[in-house]
GUBA-272406 format. One record per atom (N, C-alpha, C): residue number from 1; residue in three letters; chain; atom name; x, y, z. Coordinates in nm, 4 decimals, decimal comma. Layout:
% residues N
(NUM 'ala' 'A' 'CA' (X Y Z));
...
END
This chain:
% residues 114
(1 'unk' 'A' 'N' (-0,0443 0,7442 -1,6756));
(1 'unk' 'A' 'CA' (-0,0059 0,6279 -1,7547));
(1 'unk' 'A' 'C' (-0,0951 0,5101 -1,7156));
(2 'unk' 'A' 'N' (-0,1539 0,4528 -1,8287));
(2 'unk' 'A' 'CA' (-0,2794 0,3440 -1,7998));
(2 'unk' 'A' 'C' (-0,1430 0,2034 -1,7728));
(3 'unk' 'A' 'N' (-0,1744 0,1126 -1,6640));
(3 'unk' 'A' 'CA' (-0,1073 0,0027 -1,6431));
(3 'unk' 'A' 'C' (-0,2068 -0,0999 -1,6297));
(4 'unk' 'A' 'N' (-0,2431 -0,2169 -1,6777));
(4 'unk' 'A' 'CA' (-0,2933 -0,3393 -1,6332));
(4 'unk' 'A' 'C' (-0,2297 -0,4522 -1,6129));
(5 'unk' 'A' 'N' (-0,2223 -0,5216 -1,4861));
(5 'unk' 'A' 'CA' (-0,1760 -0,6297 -1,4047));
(5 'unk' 'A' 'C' (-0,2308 -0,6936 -1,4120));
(6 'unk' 'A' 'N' (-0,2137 -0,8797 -1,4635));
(6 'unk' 'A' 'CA' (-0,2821 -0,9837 -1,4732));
(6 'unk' 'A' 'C' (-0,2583 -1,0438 -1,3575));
(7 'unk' 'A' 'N' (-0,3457 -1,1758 -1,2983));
(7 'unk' 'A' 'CA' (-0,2820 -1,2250 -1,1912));
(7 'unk' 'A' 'C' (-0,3854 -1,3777 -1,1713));
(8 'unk' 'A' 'N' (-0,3189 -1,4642 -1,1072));
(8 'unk' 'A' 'CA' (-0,4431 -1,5471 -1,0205));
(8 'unk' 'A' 'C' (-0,4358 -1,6454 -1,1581));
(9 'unk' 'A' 'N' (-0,3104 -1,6966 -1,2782));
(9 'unk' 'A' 'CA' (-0,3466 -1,8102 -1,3363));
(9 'unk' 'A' 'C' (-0,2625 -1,8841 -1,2474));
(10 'unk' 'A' 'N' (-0,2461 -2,0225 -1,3386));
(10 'unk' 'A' 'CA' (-0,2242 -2,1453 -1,2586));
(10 'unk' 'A' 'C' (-0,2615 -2,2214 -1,3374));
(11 'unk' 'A' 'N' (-0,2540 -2,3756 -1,2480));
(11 'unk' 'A' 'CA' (-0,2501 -2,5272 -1,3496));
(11 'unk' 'A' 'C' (-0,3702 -2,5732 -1,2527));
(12 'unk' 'A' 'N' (-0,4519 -2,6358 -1,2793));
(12 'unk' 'A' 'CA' (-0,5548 -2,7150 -1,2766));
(12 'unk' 'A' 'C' (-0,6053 -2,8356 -1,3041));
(13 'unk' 'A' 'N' (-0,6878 -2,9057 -1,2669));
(13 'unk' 'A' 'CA' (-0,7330 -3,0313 -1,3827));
(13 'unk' 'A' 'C' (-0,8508 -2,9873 -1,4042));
(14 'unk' 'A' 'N' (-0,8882 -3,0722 -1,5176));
(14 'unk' 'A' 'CA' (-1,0169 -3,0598 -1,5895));
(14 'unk' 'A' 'C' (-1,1343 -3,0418 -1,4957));
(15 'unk' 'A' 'N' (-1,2014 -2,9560 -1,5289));
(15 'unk' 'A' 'CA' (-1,2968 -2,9771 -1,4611));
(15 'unk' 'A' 'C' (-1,3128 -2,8562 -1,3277));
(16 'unk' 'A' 'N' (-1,1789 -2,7909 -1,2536));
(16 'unk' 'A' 'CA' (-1,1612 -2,7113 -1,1992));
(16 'unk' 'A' 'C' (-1,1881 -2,5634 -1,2327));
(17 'unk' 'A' 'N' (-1,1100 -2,5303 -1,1463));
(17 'unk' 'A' 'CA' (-1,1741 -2,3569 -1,1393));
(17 'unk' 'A' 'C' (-0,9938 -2,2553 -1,1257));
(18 'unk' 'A' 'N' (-1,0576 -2,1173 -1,1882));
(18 'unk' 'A' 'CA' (-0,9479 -2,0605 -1,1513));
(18 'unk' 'A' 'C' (-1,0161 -1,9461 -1,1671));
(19 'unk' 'A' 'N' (-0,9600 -1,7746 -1,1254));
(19 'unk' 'A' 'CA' (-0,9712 -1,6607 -1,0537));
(19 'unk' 'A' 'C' (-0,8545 -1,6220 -1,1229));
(20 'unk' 'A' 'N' (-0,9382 -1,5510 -1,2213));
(20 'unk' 'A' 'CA' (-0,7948 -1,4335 -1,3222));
(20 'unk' 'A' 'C' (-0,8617 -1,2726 -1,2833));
(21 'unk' 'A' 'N' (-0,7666 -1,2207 -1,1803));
(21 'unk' 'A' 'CA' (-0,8122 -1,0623 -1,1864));
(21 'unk' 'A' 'C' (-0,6955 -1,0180 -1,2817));
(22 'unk' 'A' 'N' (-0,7435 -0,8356 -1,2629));
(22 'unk' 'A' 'CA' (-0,6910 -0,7568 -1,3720));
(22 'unk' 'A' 'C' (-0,6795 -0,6351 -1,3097));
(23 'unk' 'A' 'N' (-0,6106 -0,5918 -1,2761));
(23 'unk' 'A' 'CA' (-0,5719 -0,4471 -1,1522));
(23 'unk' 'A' 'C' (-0,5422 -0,3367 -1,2690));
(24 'unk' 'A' 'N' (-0,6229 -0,2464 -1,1832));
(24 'unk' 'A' 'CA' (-0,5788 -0,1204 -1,2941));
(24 'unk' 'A' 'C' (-0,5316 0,0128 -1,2610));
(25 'unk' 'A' 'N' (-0,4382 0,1193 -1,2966));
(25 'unk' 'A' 'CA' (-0,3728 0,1995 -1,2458));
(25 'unk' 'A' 'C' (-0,4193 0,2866 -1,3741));
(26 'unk' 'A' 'N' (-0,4389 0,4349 -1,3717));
(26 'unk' 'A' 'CA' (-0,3958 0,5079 -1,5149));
(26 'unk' 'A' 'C' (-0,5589 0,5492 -1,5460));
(27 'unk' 'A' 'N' (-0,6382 0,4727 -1,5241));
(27 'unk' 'A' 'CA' (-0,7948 0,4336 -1,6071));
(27 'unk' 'A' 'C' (-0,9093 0,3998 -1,5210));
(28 'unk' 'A' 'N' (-1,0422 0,4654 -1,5232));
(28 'unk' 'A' 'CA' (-1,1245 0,4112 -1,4318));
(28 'unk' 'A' 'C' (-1,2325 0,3358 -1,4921));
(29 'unk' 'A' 'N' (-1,1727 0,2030 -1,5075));
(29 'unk' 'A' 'CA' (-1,2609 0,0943 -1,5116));
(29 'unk' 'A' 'C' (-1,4338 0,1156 -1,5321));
(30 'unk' 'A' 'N' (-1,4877 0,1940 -1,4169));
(30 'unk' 'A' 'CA' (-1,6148 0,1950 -1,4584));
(30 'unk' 'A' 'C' (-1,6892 0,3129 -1,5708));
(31 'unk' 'A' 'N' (-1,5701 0,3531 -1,6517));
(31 'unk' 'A' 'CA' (-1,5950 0,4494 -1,7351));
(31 'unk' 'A' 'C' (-1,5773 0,3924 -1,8815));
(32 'unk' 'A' 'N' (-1,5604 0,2228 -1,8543));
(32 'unk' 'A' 'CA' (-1,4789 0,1446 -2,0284));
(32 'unk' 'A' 'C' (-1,5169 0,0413 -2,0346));
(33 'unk' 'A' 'N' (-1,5162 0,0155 -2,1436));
(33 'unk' 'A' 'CA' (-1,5481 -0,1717 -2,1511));
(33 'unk' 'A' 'C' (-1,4437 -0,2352 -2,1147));
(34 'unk' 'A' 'N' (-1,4396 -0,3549 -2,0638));
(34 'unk' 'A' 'CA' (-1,2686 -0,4396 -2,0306));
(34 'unk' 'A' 'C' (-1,3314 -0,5640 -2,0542));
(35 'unk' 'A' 'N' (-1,2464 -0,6136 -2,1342));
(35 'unk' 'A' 'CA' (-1,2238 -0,7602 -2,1905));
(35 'unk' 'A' 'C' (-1,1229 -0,8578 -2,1613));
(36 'unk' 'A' 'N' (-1,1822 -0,9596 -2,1631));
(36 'unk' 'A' 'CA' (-1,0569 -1,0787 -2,1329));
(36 'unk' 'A' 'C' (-1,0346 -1,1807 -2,2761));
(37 'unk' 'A' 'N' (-0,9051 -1,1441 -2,3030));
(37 'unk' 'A' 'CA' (-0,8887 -1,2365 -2,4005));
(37 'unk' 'A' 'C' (-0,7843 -1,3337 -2,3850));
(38 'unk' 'A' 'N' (-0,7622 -1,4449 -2,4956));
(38 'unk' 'A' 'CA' (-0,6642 -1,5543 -2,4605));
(38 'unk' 'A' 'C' (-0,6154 -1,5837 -2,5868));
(39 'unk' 'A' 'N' (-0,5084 -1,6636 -2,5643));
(39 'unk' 'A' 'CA' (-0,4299 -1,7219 -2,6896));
(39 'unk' 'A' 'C' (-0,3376 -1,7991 -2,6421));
(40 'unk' 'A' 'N' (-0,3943 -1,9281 -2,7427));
(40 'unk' 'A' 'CA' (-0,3522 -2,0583 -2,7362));
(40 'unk' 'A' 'C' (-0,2373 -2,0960 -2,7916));
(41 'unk' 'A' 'N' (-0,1473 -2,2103 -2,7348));
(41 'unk' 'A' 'CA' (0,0257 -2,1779 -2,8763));
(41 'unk' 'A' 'C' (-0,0444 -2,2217 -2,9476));
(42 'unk' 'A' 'N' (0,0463 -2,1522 -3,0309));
(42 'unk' 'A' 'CA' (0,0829 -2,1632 -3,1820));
(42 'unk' 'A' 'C' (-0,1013 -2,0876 -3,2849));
(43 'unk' 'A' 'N' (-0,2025 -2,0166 -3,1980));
(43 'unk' 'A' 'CA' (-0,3062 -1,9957 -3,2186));
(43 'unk' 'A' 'C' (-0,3602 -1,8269 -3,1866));
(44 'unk' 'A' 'N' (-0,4084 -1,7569 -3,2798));
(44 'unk' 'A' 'CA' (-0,4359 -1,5862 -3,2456));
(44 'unk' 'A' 'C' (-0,5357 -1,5955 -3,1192));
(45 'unk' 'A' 'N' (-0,4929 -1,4266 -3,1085));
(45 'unk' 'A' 'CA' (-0,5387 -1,4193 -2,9513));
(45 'unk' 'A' 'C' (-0,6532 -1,4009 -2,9961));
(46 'unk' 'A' 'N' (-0,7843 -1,4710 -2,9031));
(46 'unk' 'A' 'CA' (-0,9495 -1,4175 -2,9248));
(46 'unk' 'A' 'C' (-0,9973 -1,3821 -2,8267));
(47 'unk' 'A' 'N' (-1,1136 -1,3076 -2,7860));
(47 'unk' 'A' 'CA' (-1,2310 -1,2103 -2,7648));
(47 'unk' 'A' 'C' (-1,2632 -1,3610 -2,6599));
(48 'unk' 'A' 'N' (-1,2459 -1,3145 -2,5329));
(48 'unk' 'A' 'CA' (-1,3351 -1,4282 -2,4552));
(48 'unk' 'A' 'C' (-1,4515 -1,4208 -2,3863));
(49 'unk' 'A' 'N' (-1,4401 -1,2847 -2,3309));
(49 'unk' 'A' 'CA' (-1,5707 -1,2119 -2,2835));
(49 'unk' 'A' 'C' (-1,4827 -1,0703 -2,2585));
(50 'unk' 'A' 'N' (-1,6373 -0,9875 -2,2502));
(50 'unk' 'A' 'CA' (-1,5975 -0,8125 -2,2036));
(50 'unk' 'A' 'C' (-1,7374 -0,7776 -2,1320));
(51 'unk' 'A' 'N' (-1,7192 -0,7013 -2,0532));
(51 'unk' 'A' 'CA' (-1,7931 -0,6419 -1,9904));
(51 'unk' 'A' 'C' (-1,7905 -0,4666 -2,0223));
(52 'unk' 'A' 'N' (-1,9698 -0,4163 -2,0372));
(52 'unk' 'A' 'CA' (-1,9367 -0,2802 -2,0081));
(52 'unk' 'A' 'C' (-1,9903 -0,2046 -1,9452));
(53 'unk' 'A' 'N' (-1,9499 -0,0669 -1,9500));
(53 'unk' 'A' 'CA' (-1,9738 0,0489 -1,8683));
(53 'unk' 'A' 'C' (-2,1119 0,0150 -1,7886));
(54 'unk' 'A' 'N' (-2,1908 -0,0163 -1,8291));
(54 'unk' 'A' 'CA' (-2,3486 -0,0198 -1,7723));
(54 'unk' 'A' 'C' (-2,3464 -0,2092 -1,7113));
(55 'unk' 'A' 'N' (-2,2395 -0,2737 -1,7197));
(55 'unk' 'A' 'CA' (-2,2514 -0,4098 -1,6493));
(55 'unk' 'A' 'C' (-2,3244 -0,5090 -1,7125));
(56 'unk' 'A' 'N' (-2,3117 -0,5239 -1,9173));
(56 'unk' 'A' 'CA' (-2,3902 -0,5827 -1,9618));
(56 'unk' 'A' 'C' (-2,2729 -0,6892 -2,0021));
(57 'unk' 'A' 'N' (-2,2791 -0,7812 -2,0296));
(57 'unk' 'A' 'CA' (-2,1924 -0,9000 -2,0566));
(57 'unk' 'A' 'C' (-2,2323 -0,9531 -2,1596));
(58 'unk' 'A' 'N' (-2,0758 -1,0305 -2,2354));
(58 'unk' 'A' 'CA' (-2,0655 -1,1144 -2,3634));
(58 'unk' 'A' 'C' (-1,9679 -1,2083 -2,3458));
(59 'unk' 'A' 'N' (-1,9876 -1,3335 -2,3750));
(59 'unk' 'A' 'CA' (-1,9145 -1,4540 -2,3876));
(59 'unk' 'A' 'C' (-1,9266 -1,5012 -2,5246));
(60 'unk' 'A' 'N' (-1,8206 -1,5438 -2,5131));
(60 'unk' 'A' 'CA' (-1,7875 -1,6809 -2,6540));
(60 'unk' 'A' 'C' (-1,8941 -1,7664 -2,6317));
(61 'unk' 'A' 'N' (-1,9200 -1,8300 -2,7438));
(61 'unk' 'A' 'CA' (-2,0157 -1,9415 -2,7772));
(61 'unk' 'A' 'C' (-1,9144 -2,0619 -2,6434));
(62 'unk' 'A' 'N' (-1,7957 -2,0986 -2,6332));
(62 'unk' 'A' 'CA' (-1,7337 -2,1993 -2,6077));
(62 'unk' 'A' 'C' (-1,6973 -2,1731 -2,4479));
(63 'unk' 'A' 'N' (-1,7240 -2,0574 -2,4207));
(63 'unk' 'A' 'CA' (-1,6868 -2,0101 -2,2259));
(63 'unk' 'A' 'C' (-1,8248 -2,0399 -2,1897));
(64 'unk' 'A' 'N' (-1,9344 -1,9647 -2,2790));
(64 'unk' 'A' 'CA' (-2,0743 -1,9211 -2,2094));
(64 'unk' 'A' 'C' (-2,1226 -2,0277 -2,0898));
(65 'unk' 'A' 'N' (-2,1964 -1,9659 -1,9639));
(65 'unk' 'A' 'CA' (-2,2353 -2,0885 -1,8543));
(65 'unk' 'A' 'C' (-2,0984 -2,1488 -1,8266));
(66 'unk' 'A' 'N' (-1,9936 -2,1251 -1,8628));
(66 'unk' 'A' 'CA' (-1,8686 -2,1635 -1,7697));
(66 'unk' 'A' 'C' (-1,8083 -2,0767 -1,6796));
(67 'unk' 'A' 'N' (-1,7908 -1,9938 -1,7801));
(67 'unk' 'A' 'CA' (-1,6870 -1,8148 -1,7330));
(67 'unk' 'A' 'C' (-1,7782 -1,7284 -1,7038));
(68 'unk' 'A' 'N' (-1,7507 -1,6270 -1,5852));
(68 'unk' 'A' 'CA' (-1,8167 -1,5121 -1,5527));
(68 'unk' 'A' 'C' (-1,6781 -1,4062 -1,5551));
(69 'unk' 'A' 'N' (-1,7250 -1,2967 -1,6113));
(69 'unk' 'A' 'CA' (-1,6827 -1,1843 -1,5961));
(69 'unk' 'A' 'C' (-1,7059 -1,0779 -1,5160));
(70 'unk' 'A' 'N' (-1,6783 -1,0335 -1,4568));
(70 'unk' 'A' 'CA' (-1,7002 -0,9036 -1,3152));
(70 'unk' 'A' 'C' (-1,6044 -0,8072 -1,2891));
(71 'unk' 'A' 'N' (-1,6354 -0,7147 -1,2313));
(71 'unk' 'A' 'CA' (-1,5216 -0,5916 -1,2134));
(71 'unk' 'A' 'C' (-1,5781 -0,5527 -1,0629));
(72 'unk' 'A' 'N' (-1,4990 -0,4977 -0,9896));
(72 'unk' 'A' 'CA' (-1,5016 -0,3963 -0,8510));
(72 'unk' 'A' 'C' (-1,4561 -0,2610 -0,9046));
(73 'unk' 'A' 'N' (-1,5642 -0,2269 -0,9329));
(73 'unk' 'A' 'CA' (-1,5307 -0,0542 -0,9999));
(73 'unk' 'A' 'C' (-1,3865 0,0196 -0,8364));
(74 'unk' 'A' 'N' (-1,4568 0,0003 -0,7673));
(74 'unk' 'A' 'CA' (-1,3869 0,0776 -0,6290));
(74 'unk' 'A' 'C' (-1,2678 0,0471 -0,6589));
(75 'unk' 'A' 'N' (-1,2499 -0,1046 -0,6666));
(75 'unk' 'A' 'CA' (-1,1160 -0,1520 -0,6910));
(75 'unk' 'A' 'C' (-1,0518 -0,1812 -0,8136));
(76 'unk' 'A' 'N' (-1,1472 -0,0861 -0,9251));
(76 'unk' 'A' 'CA' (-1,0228 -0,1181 -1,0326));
(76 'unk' 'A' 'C' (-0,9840 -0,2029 -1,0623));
(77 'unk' 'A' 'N' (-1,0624 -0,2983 -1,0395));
(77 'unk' 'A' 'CA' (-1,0528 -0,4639 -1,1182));
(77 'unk' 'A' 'C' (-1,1216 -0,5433 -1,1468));
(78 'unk' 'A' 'N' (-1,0612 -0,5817 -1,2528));
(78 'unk' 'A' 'CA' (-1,1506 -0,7103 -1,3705));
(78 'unk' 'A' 'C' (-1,1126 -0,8730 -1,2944));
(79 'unk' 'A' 'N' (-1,2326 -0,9422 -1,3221));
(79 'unk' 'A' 'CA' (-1,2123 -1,0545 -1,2600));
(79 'unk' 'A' 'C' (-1,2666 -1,1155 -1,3920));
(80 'unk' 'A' 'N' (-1,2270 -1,2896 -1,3907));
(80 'unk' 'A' 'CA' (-1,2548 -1,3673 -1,4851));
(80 'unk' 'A' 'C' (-1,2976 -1,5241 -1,3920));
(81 'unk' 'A' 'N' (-1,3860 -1,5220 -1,3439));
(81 'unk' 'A' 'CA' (-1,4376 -1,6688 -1,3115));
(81 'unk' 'A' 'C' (-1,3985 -1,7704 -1,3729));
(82 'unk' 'A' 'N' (-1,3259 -1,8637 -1,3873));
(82 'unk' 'A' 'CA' (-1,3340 -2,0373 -1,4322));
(82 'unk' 'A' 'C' (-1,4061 -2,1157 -1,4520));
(83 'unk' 'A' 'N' (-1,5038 -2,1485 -1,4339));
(83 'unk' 'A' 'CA' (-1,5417 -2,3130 -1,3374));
(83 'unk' 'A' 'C' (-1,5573 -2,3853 -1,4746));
(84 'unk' 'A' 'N' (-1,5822 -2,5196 -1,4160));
(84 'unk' 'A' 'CA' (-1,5775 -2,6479 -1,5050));
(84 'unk' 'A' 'C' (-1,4177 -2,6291 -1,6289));
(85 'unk' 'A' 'N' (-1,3666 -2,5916 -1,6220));
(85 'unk' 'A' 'CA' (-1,2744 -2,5388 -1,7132));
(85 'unk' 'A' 'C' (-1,2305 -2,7098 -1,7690));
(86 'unk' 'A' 'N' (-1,1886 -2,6784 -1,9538));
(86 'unk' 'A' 'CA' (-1,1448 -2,7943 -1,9937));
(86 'unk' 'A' 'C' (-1,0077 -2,7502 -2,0889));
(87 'unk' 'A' 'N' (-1,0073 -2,8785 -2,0739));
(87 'unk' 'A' 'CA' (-0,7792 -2,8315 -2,1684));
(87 'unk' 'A' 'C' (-0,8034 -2,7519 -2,2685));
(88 'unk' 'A' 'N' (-0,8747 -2,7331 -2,3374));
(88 'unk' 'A' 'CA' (-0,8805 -2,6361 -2,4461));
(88 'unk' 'A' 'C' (-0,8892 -2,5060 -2,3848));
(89 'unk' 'A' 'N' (-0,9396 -2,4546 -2,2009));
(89 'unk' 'A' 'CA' (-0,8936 -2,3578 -2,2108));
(89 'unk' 'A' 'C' (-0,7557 -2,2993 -2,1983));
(90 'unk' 'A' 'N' (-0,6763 -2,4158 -2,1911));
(90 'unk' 'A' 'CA' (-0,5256 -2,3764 -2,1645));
(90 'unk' 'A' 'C' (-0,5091 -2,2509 -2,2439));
(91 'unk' 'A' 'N' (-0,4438 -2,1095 -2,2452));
(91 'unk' 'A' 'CA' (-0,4025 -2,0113 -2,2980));
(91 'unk' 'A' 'C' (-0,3219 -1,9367 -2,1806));
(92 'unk' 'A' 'N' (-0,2678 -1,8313 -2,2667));
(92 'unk' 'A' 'CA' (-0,2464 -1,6981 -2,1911));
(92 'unk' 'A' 'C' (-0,3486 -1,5767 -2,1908));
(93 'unk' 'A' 'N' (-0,3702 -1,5926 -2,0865));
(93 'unk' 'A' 'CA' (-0,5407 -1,4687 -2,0679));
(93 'unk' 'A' 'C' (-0,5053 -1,3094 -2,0320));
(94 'unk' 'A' 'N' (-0,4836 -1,2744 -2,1259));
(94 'unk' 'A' 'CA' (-0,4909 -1,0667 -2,1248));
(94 'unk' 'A' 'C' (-0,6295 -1,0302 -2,1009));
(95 'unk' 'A' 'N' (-0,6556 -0,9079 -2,0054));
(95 'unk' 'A' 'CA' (-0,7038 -0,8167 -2,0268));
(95 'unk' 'A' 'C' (-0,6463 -0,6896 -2,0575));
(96 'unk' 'A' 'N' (-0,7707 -0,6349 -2,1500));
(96 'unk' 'A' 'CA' (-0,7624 -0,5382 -2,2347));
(96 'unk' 'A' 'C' (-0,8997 -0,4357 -2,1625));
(97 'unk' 'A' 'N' (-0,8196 -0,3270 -2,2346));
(97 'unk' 'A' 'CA' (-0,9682 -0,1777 -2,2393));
(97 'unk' 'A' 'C' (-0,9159 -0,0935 -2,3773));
(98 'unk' 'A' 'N' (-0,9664 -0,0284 -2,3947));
(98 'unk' 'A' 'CA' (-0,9472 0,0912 -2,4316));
(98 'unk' 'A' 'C' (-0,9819 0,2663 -2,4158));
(99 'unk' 'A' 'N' (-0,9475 0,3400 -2,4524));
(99 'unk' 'A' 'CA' (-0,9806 0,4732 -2,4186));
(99 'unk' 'A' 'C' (-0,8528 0,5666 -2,4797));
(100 'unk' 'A' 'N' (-0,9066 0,6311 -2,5670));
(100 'unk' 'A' 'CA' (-0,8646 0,6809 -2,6924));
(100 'unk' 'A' 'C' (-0,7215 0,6084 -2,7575));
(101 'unk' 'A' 'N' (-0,6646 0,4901 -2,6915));
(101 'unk' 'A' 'CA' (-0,5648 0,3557 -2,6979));
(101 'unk' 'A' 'C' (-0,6242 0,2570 -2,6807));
(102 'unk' 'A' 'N' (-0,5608 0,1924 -2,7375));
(102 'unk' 'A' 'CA' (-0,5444 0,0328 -2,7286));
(102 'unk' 'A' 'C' (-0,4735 -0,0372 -2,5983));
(103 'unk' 'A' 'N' (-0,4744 -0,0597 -2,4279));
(103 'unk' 'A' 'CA' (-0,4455 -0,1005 -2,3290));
(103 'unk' 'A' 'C' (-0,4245 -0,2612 -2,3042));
(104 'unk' 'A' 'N' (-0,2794 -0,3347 -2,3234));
(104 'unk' 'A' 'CA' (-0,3041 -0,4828 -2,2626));
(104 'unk' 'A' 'C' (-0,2035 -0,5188 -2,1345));
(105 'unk' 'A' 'N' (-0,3004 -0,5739 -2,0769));
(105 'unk' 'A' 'CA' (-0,2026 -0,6316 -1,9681));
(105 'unk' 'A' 'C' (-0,1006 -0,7632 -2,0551));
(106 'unk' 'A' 'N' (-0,0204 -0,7824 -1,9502));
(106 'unk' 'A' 'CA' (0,0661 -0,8833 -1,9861));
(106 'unk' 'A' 'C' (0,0536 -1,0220 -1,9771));
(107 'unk' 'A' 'N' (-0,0558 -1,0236 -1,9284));
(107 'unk' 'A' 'CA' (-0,0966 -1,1642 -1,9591));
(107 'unk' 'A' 'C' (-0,0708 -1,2426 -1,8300));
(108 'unk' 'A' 'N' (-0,1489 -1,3766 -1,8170));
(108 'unk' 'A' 'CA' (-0,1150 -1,4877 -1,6769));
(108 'unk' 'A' 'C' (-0,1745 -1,5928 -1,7179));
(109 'unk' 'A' 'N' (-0,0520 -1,6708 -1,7446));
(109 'unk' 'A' 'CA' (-0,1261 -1,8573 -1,7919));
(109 'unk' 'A' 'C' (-0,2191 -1,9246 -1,7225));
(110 'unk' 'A' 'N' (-0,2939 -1,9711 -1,7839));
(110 'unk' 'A' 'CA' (-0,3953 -2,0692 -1,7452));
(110 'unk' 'A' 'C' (-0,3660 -2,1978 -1,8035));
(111 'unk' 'A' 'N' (-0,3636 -2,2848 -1,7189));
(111 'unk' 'A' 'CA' (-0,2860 -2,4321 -1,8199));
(111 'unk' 'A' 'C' (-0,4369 -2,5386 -1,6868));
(112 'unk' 'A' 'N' (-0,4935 -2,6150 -1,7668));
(112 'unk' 'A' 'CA' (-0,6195 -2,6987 -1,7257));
(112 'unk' 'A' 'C' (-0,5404 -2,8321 -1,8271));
(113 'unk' 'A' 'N' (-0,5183 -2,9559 -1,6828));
(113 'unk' 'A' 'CA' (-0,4752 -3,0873 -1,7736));
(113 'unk' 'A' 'C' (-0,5894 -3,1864 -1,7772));
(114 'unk' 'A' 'N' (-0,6178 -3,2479 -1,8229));
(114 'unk' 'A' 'CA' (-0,7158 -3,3626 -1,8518));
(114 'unk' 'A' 'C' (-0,7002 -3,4441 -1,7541));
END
């Protein structure tokens, strides 16, 4: 059974940093793409970055040079770098994979105040 664990949000101010991993049970990470996505209230969840199998990376036009994405294959986990973060990234941040399913973690708020 594939499980993903979000972890490491929190409140911030502008301008700060935060450390969103993504623990994985069920699935070996260095065999999938894994993505981090978010959603804002009252706003659909979007595509924030993913990383894949071979360690090539994609960001949003609006993270890029802010957010890094990374994984510890050994350890079965997705990490999501912060820095400079601004209130618009306030959301709830899932990671996702797939493999012959659709896989989401449950999510861990990120709230950045001005």
């Amino acid at each position: 059974q594939v499980r993903l664990v979000e972890s490491g949000g929190g409140s911030v101010q502008a301008g700060g940093s935060l450390r969103l991993s993504c623990a994985g049970s069920g699935i070996i990470f260095s065999w999938n793409a894994m993505d981090w996505y978010r959603q804002a209230p009252g706003k659909q969840r979007d595509l924030v970055a993913y990383i894949m199998p071979d360690g090539r990376t994609w960001y949003t036009a609006s993270v890029k040079g802010r957010f890094t994405i990374s994984r510890d294959n050994a350890a079965n986990t997705l990490y999501l770098q912060m820095n400079s973060t601004k209130p618009e990234d306030t959301a709830v941040y899932y990671c996702r994979t797939y493999d012959n399913s659709d896989y989401w973690g449950q999510g861990t708020q990120g709230t950045v105040s001005a």
